[in-house]
C-alpha positions as a printed Julia matrix, in Angstrom:
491×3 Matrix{Float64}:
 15.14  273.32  245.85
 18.15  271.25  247.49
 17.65  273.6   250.74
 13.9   273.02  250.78
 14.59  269.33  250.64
 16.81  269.21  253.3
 14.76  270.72  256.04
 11.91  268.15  255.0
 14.44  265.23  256.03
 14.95  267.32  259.08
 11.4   266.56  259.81
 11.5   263.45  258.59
 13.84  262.69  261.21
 11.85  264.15  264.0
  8.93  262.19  262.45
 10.89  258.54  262.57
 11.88  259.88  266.31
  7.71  259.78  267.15
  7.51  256.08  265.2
 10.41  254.86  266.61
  9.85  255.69  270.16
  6.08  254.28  269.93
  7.3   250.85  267.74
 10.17  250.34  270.25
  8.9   251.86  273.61
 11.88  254.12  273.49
 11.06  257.55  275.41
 10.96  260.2   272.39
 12.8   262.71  274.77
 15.61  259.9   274.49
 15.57  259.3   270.53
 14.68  264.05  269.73
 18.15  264.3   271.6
 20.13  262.0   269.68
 18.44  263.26  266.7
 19.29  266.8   267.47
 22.86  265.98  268.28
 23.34  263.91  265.23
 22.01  266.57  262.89
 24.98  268.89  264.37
 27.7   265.95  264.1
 26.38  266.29  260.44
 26.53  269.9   260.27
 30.43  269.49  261.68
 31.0   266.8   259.58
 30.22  268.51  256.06
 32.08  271.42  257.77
 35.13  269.89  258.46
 35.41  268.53  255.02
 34.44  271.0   252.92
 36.48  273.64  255.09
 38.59  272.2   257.03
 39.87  269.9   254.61
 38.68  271.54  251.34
 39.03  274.91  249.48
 35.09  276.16  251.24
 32.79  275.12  247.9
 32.73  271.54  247.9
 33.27  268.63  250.55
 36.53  266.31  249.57
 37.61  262.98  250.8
 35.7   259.7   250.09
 32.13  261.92  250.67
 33.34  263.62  246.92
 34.13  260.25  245.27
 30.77  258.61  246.66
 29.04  262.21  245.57
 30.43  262.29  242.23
 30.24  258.9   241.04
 26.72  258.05  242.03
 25.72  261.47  240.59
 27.3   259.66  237.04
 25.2   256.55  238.05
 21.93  258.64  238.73
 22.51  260.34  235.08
 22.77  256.65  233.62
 19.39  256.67  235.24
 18.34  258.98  232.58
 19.92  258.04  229.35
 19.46  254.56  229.93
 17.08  253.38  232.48
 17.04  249.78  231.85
 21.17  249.47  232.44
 20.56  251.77  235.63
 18.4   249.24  236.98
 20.57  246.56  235.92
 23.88  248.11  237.25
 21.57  249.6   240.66
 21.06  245.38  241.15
 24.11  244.32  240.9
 23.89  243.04  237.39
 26.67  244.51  234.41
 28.73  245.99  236.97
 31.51  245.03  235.36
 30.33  245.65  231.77
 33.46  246.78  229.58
 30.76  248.68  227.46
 29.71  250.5   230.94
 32.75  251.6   232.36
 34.29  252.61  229.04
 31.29  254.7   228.49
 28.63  256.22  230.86
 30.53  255.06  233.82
 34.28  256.45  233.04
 33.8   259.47  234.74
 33.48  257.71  238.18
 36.6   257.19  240.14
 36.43  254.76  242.5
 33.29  253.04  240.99
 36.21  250.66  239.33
 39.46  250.91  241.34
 41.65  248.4   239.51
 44.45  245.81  241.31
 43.78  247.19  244.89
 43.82  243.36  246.61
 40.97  243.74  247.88
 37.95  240.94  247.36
 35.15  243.12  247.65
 34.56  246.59  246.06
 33.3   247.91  249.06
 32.68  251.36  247.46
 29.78  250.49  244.88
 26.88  249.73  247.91
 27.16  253.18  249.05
 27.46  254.85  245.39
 24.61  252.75  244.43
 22.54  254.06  247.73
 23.57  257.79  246.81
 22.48  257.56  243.15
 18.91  257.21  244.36
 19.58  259.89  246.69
 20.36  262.39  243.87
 16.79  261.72  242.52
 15.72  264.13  245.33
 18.52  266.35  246.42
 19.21  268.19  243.84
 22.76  267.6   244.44
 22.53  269.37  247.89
 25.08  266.93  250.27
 23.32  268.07  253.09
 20.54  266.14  252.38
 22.65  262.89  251.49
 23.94  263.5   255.05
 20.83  263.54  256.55
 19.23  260.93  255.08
 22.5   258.49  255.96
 22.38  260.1   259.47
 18.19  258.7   259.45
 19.5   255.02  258.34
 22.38  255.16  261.2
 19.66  256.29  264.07
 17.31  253.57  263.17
 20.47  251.41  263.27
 21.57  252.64  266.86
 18.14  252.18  268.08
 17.98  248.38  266.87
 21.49  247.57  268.91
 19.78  249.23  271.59
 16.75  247.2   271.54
 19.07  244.1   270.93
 20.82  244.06  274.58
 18.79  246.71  276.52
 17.34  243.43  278.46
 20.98  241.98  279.1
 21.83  245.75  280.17
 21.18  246.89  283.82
 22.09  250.5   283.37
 20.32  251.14  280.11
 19.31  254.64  279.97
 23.63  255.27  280.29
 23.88  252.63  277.28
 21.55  254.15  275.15
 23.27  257.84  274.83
 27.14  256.32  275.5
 26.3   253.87  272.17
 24.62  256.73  270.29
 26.88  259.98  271.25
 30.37  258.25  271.51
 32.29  260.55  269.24
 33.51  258.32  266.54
 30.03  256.65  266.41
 28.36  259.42  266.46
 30.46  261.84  263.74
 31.35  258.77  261.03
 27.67  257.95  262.12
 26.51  261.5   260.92
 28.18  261.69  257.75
 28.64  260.58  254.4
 30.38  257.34  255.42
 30.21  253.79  254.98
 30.1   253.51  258.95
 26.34  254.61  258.88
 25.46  251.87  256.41
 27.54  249.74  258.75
 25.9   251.12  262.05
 22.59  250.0   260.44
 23.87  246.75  259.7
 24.82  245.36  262.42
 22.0   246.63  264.53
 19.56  244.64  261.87
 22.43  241.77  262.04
 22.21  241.69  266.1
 18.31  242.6   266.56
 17.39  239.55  264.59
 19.85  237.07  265.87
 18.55  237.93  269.37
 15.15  237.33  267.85
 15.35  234.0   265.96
 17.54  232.97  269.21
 14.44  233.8   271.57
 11.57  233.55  269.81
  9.63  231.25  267.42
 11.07  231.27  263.85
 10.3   233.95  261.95
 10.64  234.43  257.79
 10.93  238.44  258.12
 13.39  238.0   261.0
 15.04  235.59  258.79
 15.07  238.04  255.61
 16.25  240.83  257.99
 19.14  238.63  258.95
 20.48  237.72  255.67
 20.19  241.16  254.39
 22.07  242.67  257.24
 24.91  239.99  256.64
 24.78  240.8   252.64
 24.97  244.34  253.93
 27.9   243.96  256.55
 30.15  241.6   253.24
 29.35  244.62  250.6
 29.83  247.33  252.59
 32.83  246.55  255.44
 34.0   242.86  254.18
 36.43  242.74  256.7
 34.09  243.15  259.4
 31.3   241.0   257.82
 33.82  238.5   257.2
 34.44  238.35  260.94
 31.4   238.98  263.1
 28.74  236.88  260.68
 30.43  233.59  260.61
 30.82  234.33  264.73
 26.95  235.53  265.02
 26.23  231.33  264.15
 28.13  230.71  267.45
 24.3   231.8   269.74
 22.37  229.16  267.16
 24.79  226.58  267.74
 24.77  227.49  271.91
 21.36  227.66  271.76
 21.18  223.89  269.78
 23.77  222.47  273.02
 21.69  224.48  275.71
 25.12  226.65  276.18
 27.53  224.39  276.54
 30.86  226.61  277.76
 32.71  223.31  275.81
 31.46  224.88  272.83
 33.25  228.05  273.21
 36.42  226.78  273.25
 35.46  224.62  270.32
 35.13  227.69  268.54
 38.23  229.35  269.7
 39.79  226.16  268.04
 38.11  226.82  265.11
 38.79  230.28  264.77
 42.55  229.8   265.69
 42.56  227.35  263.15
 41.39  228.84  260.45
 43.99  231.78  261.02
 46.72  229.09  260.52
 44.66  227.49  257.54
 44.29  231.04  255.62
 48.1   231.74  256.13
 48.91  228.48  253.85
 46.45  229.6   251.18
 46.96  230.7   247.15
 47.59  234.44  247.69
 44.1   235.56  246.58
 42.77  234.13  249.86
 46.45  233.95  251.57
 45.99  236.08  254.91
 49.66  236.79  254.85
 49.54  238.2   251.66
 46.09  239.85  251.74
 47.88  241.89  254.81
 51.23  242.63  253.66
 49.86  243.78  250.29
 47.23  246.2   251.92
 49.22  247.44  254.44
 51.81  248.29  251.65
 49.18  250.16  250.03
 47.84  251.76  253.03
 51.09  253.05  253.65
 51.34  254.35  250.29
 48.42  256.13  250.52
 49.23  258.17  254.16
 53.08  258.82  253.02
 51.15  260.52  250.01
 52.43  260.42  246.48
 51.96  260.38  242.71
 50.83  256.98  241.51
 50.43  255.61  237.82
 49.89  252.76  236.02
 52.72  251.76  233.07
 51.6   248.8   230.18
 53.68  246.76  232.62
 53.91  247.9   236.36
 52.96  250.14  239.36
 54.41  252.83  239.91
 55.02  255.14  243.27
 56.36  258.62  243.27
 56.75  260.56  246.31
 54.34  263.45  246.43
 57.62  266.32  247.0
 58.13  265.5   243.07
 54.68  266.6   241.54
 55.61  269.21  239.86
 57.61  267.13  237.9
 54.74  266.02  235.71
 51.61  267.17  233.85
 48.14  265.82  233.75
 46.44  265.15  230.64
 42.79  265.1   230.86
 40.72  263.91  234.04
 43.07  260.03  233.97
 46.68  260.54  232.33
 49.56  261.89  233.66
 52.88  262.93  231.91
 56.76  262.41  233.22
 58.31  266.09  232.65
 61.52  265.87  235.17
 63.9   262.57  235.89
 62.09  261.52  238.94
 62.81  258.8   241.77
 60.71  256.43  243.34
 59.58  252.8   243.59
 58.12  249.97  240.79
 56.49  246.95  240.89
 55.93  244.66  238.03
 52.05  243.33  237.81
 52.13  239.7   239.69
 54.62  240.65  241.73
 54.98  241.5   245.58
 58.36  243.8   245.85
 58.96  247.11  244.95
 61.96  248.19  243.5
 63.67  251.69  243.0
 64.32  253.44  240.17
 64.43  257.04  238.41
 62.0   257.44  235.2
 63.26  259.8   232.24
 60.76  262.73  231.17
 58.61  261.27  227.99
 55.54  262.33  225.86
 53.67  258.91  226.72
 50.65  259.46  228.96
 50.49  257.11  232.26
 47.31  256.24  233.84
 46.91  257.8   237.12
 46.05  255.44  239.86
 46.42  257.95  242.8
 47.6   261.58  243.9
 47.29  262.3   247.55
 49.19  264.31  249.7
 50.56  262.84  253.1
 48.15  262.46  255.75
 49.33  264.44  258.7
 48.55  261.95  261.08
 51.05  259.13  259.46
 53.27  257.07  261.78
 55.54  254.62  261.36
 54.8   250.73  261.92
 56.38  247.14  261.63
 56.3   245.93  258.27
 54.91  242.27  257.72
 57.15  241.6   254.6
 54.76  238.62  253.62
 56.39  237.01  256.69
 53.62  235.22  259.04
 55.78  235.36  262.1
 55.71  238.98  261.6
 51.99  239.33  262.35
 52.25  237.18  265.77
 55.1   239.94  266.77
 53.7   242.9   266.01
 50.45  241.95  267.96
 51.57  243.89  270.99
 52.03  247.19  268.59
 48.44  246.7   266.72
 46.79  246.78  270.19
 49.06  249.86  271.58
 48.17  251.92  268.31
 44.61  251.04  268.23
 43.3   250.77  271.63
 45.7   253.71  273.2
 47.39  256.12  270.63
 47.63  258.94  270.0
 49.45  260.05  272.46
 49.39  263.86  272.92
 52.51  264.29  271.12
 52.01  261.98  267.91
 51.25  263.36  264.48
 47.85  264.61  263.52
 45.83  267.34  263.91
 43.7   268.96  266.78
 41.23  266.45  266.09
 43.21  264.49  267.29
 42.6   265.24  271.26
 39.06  263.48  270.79
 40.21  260.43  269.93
 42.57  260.49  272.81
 39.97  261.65  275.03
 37.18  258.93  273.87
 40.25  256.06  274.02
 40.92  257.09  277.58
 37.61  257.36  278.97
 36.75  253.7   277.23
 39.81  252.47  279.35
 38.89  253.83  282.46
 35.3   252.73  282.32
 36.8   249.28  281.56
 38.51  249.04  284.6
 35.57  250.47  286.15
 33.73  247.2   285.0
 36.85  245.18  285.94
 35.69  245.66  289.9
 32.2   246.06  289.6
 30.91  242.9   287.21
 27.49  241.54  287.29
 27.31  237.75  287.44
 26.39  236.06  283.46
 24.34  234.25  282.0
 25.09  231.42  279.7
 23.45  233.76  276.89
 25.48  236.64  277.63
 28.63  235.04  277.93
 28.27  233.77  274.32
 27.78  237.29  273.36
 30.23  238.37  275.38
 32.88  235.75  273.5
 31.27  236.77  270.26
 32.03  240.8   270.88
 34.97  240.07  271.99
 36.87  238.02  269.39
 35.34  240.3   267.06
 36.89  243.2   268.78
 40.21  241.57  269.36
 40.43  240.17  265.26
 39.48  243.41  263.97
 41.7   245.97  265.99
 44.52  243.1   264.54
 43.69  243.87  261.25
 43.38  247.75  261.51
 46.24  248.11  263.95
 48.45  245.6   261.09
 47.17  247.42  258.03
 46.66  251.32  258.62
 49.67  253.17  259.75
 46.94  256.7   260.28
 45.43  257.69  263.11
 42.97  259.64  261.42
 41.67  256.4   259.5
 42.47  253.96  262.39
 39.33  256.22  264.47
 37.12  255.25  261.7
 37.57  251.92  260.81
 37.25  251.12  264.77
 34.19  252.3   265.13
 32.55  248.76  264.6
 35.08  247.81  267.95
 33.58  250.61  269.18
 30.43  249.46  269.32
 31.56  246.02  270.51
 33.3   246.87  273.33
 30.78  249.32  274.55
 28.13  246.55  274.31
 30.5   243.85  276.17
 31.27  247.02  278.65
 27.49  247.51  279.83
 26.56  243.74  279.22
 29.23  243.24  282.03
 28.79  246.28  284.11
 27.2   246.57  287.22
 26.18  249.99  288.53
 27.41  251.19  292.24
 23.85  251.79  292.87
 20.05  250.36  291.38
 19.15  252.45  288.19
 15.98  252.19  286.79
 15.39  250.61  283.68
């Protein structure tokens, strides 16, 4: 039945092509060619992890935990409708009674001490529990259906700057079919939810900026935003609060004053976060998840003692037993790193074999596209030096001979051909407007904050091609917005 589903969103998908193209006076040739290419980047995508990176029967990586644990939502759905709803809104998500019961199964539904503000994983669980009302469990209709939501996304940025783009036919397929948009944007990913909301986020700023105000347009803004903070934080966190730059230009008829006004502000409020308690201290909020992240890609055994965190590297597995689907046992002495709860530092130690169960946190093995960085050591000056080094990893690496899989010579070969075609539009920019260059400052700092915090935070290639692909679509935009073509295009 799962099969039989999936070839109905298939035609779903061709059927939002023929809406699509006649609500947004898009040719449909355009918008059946994406489609098509975006069902294969699916196709590859479940392939890749459930072959490439799996054992052939089921997909792993995050697509298993957002799989799993909204299939134990859905069944809530069943025992217990009422809570379902309750939980689906946002209400008892934290219920003791909940996750000690119907919701224990889930793993990453309720991740513990992870520093984060924002469980960023429960929007897309919540979205896939609905899913599994209809697919029988069948990912490939999950995939689909996220690959539908991106599309309509893509098609909205589109719409959004096709009349502050001269070469637009070139910026429709380069925004849709850039690699990392295009595969995280055909796949089980929290990119596609973000892919949709920005292009909500940007389509109706550009309306209630140019046209008469508008409730729906105002709905459709606020949702995107709530979208963009529950689903990528630390890109809603940044590109919202800059979005409410174009009402204030268009309030001072475009003043370019204002721009460096903001530029104050924004410096500003760097400085002003970095003096902060250490829930909201950016210092800390860095250090502590670039710590983690580097955890996480050097691989390991992690568990949770009644009165610290502990890290084992992943060479020493064998030297304990797992107890049930959450515990984990010390058989062997084994070496590695603690840190007491409410504190920053690990320390080393060895822990003696025992009977007492642990609570697992984490088992991973290492990424094979780890690489070493700077480490911010909760030290401020630290993130001003290592600037140079975010940029190089993010905007350039890998090179050729860094660690990482074949995969990796995509990535190279999309980074490469995003810095030639910026020098391209180095020689050949169109003259502004005062519109544009708001946007243009808007894209920018966006781009520039956010390759800062991936480049600071995520010492993996593999995960640094992912989280970029909202800078991605920034530059891309600020690229064509800018560009002028050697010779007239049509529209």
């Amino acid at each position: 039945m799962g099969n039989i589903i999936f070839i109905a969103c298939i035609l779903a998908g061709f059927f939002l092509v023929r809406v699509l193209s006649r609500k947004m006076q898009i040719p449909q040739s355009w918008l059946a060619l994406v489609w098509t290419a975006k069902l294969v980047c699916s196709l590859i995508y479940v392939y890749i992890f459930t072959t490439y990176y799996g054992e052939g029967y089921r997909i792993q990586g995050d697509a298993l935990h957002f799989m799993e644990d909204s299939r134990v939502l859905a069944d809530l759905a069943a025992s217990d409708p009422q809570k379902y709803v309750s939980v689906l809104l946002g209400f008892q998500a934290d219920d003791p009674g909940l996750l000690n019961g119907p919701l224990a199964q889930t793993n990453i539904w309720d991740y513990g001490d992870n520093g984060d503000w924002i469980n960023d994983n429960r929007l897309i669980i919540r979205l896939n529990s609905l899913v599994h009302f209809i697919s029988f469990g069948n990912v490939y209709v999950h995939v689909t259906l996220f690959s539908m939501l991106s599309l309509l996304g893509l098609v909205l940025l589109y719409k959004a700057f096709a009349n502050f783009v001269t070469a637009r036919k070139l910026f429709f397929f380069a925004i849709c079919l850039l690699p990392s948009i295009a595969f995280f944007g055909s796949g089980l990913t929290k990119e596609t939810i973000l892919i949709f909301s920005l292009g909500l986020l940007f389509w109706s700023v550009v309306k209630l900026v140019h046209e008469k105000f508008s409730l729906p347009v105002l709905i459709s803004f606020l949702i995107a935003a709530m979208l963009c903070f529950f689903n990528k934080p630390y890109t809603g966190l940044v590109i919202v609060p800059l979005t409410l730059m174009l009402f204030a230009g268009s309030y001072f008829n475009w003043k370019k004053n204002l721009l460096w006004v903001g530029s104050l502000l924004i410096l500003g409020s760097a400085i002003f976060l970095s003096y902060m308690p250490d829930k909201f201290n950016l210092v800390e909020k860095i250090s502590y998840k670039q710590k983690d992240m580097t955890n996480l890609a050097r691989g390991g055994v992690f568990f949770v003692t009644d009165s610290s965190f502990c890290a084992m590297d992943f060479s020493y597995f064998e030297n304990f037993d797992t107890v049930g689907n959450n515990k984990i046992v010390v058989t062997a002495e084994t070496p590695g790193e603690y840190k007491l709860f409410g504190e920053k530092i690990f320390h080393p130690f060895k822990i003696k074999p025992a009977a007492t169960p642990y609570e697992i946190y984490l088992v991973a093995e290492p990424s094979s596209s780890y690489f070493e960085t700077t480490a911010i050591n909760y030290q401020g000056i630290n993130l001003v030096k290592t600037i140079p080094e975010c940029l190089l990893n993010t905007l350039v690496r890998p090179f050729p001979n860094d660690p990482g899989s074949i995969l990796k010579f995509v990535t190279i070969f999309q980074n490469w051909a995003l810095l030639i075609f910026t020098g391209l539009v180095f020689f050949r920019k169109k003259v502004l407007s005062a519109f544009e260059r708001y946007w243009l400052f808007i894209l920018l700092t966006a781009s520039f904050i956010l390759l800062l915090v991936i480049g600071w935070t995520t010492p993996v290639f593999g995960a640094i091609v992912r989280y970029k692909v909202p800078v991605d679509i920034f530059l891309l935009i600020s690229l064509f917005i800018l560009y002028k073509p050697l010779k007239p295009v049509k529209p």
